[in-house]
N, CA, C and O atoms as a Tinker XYZ file with bonds, in Angstrom:
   476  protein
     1  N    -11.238000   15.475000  -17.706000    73     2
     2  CA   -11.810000   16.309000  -16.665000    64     1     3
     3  C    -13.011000   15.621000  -16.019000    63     2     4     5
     4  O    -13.078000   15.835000  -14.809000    81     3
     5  N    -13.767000   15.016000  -16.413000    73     3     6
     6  CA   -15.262000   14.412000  -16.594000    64     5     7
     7  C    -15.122000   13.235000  -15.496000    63     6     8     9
     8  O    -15.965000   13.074000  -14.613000    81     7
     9  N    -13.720000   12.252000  -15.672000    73     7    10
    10  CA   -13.105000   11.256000  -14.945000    64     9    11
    11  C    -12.783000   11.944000  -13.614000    63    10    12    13
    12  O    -13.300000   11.438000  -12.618000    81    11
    13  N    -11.832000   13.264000  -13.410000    73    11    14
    14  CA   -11.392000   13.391000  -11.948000    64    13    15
    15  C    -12.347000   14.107000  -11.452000    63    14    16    17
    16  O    -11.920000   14.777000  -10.512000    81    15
    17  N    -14.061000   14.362000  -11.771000    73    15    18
    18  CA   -15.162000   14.948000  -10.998000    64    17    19
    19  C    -15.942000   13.776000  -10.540000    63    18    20    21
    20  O    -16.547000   13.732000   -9.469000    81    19
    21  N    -15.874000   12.571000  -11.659000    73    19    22
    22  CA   -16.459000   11.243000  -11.196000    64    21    23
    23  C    -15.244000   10.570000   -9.944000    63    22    24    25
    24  O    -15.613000    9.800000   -9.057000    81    23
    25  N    -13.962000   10.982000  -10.082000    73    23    26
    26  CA   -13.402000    9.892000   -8.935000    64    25    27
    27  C    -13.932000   10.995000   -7.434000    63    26    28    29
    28  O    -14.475000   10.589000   -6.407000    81    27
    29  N    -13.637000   12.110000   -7.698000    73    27    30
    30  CA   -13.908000   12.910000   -6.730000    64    29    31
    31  C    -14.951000   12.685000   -6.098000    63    30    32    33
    32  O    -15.052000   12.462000   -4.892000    81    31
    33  N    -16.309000   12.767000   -7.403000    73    31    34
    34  CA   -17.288000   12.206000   -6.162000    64    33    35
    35  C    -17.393000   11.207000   -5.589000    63    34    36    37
    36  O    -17.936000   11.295000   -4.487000    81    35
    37  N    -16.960000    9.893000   -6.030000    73    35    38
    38  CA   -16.987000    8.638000   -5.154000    64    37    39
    39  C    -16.169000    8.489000   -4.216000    63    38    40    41
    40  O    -16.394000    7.757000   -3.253000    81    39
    41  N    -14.829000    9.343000   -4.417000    73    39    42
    42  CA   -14.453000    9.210000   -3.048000    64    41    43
    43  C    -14.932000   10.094000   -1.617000    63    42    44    45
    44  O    -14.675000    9.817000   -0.445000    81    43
    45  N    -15.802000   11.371000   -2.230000    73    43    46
    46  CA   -16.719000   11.958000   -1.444000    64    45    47
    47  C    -17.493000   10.850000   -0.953000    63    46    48    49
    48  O    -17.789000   10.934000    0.239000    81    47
    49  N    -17.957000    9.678000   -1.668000    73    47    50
    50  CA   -19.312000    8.832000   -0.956000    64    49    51
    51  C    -18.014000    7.643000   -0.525000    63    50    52    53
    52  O    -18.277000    6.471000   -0.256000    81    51
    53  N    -17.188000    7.980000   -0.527000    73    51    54
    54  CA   -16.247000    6.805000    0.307000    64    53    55
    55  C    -15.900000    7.027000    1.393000    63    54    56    57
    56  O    -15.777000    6.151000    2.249000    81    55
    57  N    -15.593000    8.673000    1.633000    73    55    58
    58  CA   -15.658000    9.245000    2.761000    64    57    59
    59  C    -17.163000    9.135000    3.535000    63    58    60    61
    60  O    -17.168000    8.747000    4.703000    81    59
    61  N    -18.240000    9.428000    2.971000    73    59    62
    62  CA   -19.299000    9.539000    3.846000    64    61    63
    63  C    -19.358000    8.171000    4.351000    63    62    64    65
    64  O    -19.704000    8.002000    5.520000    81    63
    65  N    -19.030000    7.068000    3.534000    73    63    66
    66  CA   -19.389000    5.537000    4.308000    64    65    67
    67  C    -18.767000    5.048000    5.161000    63    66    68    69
    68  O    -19.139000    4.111000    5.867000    81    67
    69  N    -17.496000    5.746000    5.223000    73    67    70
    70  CA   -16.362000    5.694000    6.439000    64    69    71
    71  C    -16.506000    6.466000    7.292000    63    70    72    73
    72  O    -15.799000    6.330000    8.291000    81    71
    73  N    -17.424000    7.517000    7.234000    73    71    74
    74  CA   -18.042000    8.104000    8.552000    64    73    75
    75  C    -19.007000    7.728000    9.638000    63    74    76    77
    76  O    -19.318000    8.055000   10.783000    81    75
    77  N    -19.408000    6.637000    8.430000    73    75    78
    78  CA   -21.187000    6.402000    8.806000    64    77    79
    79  C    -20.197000    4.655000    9.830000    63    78    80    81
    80  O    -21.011000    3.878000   10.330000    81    79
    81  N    -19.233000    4.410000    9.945000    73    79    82
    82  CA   -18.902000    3.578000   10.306000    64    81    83
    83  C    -19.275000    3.064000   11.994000    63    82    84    85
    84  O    -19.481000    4.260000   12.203000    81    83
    85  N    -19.449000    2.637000   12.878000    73    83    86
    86  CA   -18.904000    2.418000   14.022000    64    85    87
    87  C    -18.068000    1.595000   14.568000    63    86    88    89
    88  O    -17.738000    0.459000   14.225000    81    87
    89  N    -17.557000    2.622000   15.957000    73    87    90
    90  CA   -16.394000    1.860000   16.347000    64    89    91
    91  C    -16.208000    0.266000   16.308000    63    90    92    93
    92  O    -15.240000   -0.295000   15.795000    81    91
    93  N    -17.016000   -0.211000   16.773000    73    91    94
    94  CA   -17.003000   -1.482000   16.663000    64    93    95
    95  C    -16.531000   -1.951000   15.334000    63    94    96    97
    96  O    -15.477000   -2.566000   15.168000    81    95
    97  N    -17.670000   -1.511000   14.065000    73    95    98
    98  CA   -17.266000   -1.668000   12.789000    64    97    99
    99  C    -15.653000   -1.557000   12.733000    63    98   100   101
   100  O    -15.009000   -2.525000   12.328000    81    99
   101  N    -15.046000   -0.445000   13.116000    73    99   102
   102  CA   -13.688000   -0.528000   12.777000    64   101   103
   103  C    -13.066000   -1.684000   13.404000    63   102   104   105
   104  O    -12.488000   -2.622000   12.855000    81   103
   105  N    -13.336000   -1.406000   15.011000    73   103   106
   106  CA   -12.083000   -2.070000   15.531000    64   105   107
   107  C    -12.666000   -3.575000   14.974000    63   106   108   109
   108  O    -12.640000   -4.267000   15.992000    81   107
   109  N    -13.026000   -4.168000   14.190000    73   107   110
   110  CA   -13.248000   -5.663000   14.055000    64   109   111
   111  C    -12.494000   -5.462000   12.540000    63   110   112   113
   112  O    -11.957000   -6.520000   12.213000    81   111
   113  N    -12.302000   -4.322000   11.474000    73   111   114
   114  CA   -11.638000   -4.195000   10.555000    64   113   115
   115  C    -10.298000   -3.898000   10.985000    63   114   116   117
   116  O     -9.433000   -3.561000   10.176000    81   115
   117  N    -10.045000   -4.027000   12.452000    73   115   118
   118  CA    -8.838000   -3.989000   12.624000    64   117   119
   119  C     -8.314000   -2.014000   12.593000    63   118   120   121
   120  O     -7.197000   -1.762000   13.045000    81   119
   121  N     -8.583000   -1.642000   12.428000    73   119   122
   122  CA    -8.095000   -0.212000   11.568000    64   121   123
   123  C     -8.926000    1.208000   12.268000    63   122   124   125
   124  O    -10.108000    1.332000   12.592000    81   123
   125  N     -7.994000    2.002000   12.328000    73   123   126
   126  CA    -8.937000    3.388000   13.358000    64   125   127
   127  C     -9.397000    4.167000   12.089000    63   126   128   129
   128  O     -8.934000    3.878000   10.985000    81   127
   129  N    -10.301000    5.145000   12.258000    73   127   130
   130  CA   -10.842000    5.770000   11.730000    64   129   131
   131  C    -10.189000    6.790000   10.656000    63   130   132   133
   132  O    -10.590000    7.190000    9.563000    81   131
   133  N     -8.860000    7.082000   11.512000    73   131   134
   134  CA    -7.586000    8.108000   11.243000    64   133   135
   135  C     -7.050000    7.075000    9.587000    63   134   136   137
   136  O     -6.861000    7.516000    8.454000    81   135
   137  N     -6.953000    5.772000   10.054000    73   135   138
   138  CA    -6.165000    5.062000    9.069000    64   137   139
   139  C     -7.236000    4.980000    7.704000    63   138   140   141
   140  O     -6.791000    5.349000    6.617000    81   139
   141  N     -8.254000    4.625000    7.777000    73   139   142
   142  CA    -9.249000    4.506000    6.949000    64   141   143
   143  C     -9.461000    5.544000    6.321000    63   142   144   145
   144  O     -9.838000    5.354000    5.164000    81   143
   145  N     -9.322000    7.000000    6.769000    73   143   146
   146  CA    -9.471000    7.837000    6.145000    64   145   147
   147  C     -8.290000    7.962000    4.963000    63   146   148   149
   148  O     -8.264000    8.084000    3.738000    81   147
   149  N     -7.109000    7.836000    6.316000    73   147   150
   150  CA    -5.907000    8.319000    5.489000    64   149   151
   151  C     -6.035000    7.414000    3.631000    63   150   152   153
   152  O     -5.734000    7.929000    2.554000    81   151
   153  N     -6.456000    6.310000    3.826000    73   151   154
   154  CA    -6.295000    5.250000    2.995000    64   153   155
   155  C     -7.215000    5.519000    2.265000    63   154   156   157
   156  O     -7.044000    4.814000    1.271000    81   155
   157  N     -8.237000    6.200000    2.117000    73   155   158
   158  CA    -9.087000    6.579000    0.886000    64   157   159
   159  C     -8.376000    7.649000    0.382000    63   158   160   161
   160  O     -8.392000    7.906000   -0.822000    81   159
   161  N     -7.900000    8.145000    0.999000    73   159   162
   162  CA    -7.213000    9.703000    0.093000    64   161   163
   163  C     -5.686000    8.985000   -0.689000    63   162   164   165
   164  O     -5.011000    9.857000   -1.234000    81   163
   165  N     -5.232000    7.869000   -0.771000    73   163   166
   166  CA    -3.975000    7.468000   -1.114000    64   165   167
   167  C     -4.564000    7.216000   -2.449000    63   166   168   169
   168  O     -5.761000    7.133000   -2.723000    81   167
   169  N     -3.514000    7.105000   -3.260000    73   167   170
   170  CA    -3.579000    6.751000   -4.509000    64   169   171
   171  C     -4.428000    5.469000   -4.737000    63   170   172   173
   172  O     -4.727000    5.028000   -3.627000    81   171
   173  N     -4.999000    4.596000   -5.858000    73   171   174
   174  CA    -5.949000    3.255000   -5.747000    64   173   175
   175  C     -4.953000    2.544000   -6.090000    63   174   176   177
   176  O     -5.072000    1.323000   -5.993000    81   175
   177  N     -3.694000    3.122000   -6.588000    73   175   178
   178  CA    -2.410000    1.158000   -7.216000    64   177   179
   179  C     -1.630000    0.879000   -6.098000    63   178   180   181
   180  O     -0.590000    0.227000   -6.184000    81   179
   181  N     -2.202000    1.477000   -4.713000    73   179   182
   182  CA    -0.950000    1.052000   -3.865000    64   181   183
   183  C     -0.907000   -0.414000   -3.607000    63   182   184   185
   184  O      0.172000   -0.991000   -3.739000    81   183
   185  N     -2.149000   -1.187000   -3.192000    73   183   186
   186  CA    -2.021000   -2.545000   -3.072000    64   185   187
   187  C     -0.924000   -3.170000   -4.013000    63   186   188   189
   188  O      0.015000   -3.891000   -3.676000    81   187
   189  N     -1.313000   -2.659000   -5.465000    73   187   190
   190  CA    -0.599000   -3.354000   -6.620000    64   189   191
   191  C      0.980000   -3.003000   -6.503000    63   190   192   193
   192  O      1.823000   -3.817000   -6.880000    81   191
   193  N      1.359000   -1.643000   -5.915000    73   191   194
   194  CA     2.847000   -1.177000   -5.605000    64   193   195
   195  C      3.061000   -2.012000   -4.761000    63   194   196   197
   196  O      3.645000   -3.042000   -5.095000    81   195
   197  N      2.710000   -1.841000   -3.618000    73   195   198
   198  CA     3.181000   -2.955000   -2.387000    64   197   199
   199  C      3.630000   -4.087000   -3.186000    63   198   200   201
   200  O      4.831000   -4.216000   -3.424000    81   199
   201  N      2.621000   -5.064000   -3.697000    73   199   202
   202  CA     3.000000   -6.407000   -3.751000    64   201   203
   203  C      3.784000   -6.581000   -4.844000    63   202   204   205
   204  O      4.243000   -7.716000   -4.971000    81   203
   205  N      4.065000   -5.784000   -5.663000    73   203   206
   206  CA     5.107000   -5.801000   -6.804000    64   205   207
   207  C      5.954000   -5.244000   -6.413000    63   206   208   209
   208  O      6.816000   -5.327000   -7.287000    81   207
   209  N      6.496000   -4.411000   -5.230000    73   207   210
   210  CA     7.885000   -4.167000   -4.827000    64   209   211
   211  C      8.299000   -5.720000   -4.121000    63   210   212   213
   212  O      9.272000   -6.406000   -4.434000    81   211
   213  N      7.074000   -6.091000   -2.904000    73   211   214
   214  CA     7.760000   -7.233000   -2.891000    64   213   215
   215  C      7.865000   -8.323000   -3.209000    63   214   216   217
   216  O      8.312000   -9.245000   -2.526000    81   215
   217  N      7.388000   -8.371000   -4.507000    73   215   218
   218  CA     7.927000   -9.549000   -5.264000    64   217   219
   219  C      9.000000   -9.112000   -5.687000    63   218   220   221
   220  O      9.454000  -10.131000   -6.208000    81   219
   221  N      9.925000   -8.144000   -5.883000    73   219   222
   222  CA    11.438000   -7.851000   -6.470000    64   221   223
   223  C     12.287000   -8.527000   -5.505000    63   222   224   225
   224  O     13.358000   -9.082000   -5.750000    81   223
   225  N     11.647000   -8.416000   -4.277000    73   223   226
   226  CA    12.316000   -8.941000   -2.966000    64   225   227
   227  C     12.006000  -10.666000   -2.745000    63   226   228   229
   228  O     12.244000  -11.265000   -1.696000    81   227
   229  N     11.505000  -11.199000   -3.815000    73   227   230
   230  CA    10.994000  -11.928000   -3.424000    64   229   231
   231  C     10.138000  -12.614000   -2.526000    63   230   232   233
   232  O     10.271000  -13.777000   -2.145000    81   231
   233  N      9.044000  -11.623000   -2.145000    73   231   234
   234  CA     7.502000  -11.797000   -1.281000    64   233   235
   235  C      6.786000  -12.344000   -1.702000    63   234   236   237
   236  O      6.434000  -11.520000   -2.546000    81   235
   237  N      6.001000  -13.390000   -1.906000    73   235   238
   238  CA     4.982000  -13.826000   -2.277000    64   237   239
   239  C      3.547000  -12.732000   -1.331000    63   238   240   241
   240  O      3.581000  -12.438000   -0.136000    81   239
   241  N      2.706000  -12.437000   -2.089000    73   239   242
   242  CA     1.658000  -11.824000   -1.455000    64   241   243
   243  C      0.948000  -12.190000    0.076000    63   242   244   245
   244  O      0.539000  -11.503000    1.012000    81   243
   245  N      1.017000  -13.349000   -0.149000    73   243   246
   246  CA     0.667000  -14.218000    1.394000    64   245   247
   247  C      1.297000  -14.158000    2.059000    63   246   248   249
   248  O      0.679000  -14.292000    3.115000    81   247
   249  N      2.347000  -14.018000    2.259000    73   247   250
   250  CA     3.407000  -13.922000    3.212000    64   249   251
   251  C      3.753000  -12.022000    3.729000    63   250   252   253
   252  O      4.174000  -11.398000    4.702000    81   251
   253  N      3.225000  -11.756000    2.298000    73   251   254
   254  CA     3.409000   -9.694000    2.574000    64   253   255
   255  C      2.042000   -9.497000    3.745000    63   254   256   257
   256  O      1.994000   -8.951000    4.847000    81   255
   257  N      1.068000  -10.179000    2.960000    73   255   258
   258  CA    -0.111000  -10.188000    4.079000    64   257   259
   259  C     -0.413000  -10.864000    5.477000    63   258   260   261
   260  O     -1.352000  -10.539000    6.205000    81   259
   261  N      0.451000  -11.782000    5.728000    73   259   262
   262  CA     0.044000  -12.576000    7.135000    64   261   263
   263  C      0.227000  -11.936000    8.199000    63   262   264   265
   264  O     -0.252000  -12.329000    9.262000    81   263
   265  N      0.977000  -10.803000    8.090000    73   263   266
   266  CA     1.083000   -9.689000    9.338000    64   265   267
   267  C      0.369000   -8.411000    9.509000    63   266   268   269
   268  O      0.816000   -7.289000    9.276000    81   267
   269  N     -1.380000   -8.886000   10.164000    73   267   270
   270  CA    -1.989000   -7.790000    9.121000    64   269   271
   271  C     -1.400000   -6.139000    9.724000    63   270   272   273
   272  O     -1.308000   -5.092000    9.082000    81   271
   273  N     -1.104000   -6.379000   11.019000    73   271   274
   274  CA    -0.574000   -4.827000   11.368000    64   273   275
   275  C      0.675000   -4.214000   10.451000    63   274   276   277
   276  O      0.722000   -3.153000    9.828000    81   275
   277  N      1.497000   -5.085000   10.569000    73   275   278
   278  CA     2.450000   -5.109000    9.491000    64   277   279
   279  C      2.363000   -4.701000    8.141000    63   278   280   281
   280  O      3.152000   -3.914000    7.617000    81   279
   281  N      1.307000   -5.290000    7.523000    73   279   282
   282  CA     0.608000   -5.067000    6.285000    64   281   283
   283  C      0.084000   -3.573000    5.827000    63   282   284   285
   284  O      0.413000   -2.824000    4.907000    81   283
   285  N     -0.904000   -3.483000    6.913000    73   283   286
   286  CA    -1.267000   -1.592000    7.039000    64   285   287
   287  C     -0.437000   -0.838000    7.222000    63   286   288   289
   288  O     -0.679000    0.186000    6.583000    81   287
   289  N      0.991000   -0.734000    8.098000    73   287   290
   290  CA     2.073000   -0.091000    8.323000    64   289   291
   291  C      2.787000    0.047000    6.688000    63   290   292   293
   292  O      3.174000    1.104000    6.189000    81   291
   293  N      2.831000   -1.205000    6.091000    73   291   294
   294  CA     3.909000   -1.174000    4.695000    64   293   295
   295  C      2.619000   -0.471000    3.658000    63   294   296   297
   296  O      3.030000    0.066000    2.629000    81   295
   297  N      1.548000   -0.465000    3.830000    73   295   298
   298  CA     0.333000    0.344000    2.939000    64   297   299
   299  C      0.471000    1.677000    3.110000    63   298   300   301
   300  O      0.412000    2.505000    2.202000    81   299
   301  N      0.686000    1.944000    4.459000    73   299   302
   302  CA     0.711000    3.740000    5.269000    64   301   303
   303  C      2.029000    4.282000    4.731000    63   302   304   305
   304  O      2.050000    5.422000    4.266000    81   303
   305  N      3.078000    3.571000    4.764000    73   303   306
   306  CA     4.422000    3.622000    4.037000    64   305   307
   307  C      4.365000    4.226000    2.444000    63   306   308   309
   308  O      4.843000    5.261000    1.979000    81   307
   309  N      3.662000    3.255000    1.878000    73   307   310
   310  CA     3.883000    3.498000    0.371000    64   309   311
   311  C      2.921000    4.517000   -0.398000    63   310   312   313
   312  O      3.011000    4.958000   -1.544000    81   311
   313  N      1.774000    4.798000    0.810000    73   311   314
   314  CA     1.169000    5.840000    0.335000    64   313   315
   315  C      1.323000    7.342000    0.467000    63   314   316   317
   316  O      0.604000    8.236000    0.021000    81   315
   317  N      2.350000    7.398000    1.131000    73   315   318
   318  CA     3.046000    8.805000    1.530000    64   317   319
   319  C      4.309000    8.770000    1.233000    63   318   320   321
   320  O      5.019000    9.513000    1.911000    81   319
   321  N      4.941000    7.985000    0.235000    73   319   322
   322  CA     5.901000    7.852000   -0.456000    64   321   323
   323  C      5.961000    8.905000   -1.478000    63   322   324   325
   324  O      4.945000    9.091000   -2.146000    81   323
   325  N      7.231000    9.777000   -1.744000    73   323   326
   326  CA     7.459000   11.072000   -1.993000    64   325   327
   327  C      7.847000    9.981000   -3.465000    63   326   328   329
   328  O      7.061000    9.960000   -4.412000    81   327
   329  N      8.884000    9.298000   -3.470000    73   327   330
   330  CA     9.567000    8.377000   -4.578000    64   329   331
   331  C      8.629000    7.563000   -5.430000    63   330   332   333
   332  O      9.073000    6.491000   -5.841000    81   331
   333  N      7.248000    7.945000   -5.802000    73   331   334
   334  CA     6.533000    7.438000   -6.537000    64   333   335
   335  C      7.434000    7.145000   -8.135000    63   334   336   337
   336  O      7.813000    6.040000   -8.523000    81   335
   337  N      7.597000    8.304000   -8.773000    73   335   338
   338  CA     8.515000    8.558000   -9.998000    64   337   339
   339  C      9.777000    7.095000   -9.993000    63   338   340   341
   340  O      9.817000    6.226000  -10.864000    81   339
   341  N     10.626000    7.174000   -8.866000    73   339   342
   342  CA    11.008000    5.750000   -9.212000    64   341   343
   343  C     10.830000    4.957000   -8.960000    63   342   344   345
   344  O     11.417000    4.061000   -9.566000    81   343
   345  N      9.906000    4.584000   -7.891000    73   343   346
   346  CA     8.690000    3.198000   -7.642000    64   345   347
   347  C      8.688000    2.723000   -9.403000    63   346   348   349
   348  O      9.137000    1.725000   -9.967000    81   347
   349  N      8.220000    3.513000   -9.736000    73   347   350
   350  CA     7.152000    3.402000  -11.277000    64   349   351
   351  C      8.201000    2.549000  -12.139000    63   350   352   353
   352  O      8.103000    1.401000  -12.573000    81   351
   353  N      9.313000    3.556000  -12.251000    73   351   354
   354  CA    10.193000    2.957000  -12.863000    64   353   355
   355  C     11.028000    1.397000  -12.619000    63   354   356   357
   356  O     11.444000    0.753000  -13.583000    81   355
   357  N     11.151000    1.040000  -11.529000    73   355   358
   358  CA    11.781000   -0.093000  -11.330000    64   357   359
   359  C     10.662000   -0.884000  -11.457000    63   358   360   361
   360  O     10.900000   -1.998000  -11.925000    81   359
   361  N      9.224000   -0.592000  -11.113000    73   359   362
   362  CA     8.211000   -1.934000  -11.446000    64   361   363
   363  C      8.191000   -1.914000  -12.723000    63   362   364   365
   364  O      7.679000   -2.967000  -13.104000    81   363
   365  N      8.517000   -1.187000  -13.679000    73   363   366
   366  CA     8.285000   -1.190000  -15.232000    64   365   367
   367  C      9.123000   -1.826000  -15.547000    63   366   368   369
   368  O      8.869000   -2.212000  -16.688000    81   367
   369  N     10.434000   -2.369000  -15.074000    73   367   370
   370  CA    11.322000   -3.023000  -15.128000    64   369   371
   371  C     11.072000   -4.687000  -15.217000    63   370   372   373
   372  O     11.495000   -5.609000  -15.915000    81   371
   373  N     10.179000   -4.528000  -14.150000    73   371   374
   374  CA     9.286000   -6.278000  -14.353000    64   373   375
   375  C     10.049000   -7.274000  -14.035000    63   374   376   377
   376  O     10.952000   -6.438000  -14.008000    81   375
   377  N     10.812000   -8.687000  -13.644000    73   375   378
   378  CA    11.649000   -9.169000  -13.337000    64   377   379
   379  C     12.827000   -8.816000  -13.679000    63   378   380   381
   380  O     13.673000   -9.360000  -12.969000    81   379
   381  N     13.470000   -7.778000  -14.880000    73   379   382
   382  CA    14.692000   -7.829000  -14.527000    64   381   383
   383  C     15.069000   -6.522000  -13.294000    63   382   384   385
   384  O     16.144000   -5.928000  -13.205000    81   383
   385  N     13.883000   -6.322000  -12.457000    73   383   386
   386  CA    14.535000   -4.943000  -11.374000    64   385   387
   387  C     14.886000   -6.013000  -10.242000    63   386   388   389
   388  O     14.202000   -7.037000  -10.219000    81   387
   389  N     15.941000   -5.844000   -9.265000    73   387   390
   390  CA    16.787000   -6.496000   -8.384000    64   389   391
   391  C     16.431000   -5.422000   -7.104000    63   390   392   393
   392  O     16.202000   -4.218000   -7.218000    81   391
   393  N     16.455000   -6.226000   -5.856000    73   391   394
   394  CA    15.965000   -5.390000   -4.396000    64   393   395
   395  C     17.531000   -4.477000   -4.067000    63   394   396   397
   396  O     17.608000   -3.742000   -3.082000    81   395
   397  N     18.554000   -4.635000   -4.911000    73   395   398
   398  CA    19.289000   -3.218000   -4.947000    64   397   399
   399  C     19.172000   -1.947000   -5.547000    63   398   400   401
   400  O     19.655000   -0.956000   -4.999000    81   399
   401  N     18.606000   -1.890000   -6.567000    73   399   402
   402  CA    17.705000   -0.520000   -6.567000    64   401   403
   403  C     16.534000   -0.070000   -6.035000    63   402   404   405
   404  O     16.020000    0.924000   -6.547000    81   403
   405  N     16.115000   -0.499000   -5.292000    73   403   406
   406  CA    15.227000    0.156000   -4.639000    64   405   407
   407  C     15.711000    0.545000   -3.003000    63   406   408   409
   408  O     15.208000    0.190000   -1.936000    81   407
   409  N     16.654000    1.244000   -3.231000    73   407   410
   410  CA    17.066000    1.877000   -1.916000    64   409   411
   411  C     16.012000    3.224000   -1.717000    63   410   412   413
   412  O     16.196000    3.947000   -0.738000    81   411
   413  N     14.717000    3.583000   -2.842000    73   411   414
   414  CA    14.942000    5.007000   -2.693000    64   413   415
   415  C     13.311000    4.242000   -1.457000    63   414   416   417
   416  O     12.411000    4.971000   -1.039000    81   415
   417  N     13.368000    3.323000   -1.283000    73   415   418
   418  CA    11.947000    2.665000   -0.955000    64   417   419
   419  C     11.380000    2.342000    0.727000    63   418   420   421
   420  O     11.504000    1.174000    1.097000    81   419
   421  N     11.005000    2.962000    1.344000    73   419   422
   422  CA    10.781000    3.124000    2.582000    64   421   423
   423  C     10.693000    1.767000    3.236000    63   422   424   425
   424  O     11.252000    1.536000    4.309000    81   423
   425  N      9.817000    0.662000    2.420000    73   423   426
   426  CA     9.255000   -0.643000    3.017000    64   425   427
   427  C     10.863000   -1.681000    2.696000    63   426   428   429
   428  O     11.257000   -2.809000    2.992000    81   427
   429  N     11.256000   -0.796000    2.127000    73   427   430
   430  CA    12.735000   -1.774000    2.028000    64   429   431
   431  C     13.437000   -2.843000    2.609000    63   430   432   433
   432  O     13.988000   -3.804000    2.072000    81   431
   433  N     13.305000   -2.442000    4.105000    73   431   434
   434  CA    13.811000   -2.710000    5.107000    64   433   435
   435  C     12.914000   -3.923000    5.467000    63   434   436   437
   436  O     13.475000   -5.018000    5.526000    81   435
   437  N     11.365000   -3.839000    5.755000    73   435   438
   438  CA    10.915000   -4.761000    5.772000    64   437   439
   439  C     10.529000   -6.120000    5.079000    63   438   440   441
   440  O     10.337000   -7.157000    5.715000    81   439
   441  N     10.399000   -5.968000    3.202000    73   439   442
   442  CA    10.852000   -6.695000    2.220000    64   441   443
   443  C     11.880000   -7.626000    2.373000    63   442   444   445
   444  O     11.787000   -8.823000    2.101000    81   443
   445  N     12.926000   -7.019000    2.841000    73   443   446
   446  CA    14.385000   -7.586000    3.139000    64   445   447
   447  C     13.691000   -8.910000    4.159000    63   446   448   449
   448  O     13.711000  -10.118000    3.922000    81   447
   449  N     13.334000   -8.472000    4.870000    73   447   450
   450  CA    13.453000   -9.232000    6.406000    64   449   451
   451  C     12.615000  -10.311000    6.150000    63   450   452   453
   452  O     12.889000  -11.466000    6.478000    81   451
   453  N     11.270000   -9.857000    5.385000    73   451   454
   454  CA    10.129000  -10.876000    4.980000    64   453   455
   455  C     10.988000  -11.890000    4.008000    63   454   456   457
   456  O     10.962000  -13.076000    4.338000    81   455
   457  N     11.817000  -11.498000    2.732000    73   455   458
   458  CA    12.360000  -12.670000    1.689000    64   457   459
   459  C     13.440000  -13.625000    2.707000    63   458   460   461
   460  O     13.653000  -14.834000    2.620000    81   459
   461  N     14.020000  -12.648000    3.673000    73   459   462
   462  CA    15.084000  -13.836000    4.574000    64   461   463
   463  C     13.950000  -14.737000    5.356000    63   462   464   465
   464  O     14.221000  -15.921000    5.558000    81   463
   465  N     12.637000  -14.187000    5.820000    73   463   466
   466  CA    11.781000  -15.192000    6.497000    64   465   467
   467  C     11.828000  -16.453000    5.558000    63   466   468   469
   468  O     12.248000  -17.581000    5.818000    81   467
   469  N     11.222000  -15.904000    4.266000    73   467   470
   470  CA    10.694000  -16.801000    3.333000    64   469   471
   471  C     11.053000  -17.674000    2.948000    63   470   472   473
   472  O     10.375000  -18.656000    2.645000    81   471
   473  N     13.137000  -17.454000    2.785000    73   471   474
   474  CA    13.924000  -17.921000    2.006000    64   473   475
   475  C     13.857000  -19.141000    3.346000    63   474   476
   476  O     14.544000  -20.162000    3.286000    81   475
């Protein structure tokens, strides 16, 4: 209990520092105000989901990241992902999970497209 009053409040002071922002501040982070918000209220393992779905797909992280609009779109994706429950499960899987089970996975589509870049 003690833990979700301490995350609560810091993300209360995560919110206030993303208020205290200006535009400028954002638009040079690339990112609107709307997105920044949205992205403090998301879960904290999404980075780590992202880049471990696409490594199933074979993504190297650098390559998930070089598109940074791209990048925030597949972040906005996985954080309003209803399919957390089998996210979980196929990364627990660890190299033996294959980019055919993860149909239940929104960024799917883009994974795909990034490992044919890569390949």
């Amino acid at each position: 209990m003690f833990d979700r009053i301490r995350s609560l409040i810091q993300r209360l002071h995560d919110v206030t520092e993303a208020d205290a922002l200006t535009d400028r501040d954002l638009h040079d982070l690339g990112i609107s105000r709307d997105q920044l918000l949205d992205f403090l209220r998301m879960p904290q393992d999404i980075t780590e989901r992202v880049t471990a779905m696409a490594a199933i797909f074979g993504v190297p992280p650098q390559d998930l990241k070089r598109n940074y609009p791209q990048w925030i779109d597949v972040l906005t994706t996985c954080g309003h992902c209803a399919d957390r429950g089998a996210c979980r499960k196929l990364l627990d899987k660890g190299t033996a999970a294959q980019p055919v089970e993860a149909g239940f996975c929104g960024n799917r589509a883009v994974f795909a497209d990034l490992a044919r870049q890569v390949a």
